[in-house]
N, C-alpha and C positions, 0 to 999 in steps of 0.2 A: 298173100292175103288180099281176096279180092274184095268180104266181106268185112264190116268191122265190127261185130258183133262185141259184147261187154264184155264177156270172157278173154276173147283175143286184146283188147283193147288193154284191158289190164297187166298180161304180160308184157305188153310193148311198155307200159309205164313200170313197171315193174323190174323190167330189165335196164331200163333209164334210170332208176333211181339207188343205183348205185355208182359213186362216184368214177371207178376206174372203169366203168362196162361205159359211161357216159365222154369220158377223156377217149376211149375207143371209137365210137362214134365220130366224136368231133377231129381224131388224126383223119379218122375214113371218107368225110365228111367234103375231100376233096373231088372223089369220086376214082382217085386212081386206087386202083389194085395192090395187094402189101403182101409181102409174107408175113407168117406168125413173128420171123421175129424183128423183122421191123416196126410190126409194130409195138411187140414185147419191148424192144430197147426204146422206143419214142415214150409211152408209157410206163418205162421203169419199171418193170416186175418180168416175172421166169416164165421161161415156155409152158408150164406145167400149170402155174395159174392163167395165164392167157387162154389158152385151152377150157378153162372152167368160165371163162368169162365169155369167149366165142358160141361157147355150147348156148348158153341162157341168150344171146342174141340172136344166133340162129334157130332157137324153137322160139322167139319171139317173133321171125321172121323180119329182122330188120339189117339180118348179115348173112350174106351169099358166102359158102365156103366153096374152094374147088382146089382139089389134091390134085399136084404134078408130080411126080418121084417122089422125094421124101419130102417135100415141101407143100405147104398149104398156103392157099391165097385168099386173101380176104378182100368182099368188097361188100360196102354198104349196099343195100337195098332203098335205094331214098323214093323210087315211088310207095313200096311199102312205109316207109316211115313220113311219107309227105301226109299220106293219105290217114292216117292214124293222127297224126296231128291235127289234119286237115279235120278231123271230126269233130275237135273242140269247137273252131270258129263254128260247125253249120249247128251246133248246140249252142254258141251262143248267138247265131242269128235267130233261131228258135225260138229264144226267149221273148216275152212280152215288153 
């Protein structure tokens, strides 16, 4: 995401405002790399929902995925998510 256009913007909150896609974030939040199911077991739920939460964060572009063998790895995208963030403050330097 190099733009942050409203529509983009939206999914990124969007995919944030669900409690367990947000607890994902913040395991990843370290910046090291995970398999699914580490971080399935860190956040309590099944490979199968994992999967349905990784999806919605990676078309928010806020989660890098990359498949090794049977194994998927997951890592935050934190320039994509600084910079999504980063939009609120220059909206509210904007302000009057």
């Amino acid at each position: 995401m190099s733009q942050f256009d409203l529509p983009q913007r939206a999914k990124v909150f969007k995919a944030l405002s669900d409690p367990t896609r947000l607890q994902i974030v913040e395991f990843l939040a370290d910046g090291v790399e995970r398999t699914g199911k580490d971080i399935a077991d860190a956040v309590g739920i099944t490979l199968a929902l994992l999967c349905h939460h990784t999806s919605s964060l990676e078309e928010a572009g806020i989660l890098n995925k990359r498949k090794q063998g049977q194994s998927c790895y997951h890592l935050l995208n934190r320039p994509s998510l600084e910079a999504c963030l980063g939009s609120l403050k220059a909206f509210d330097q904007a302000r009057p």
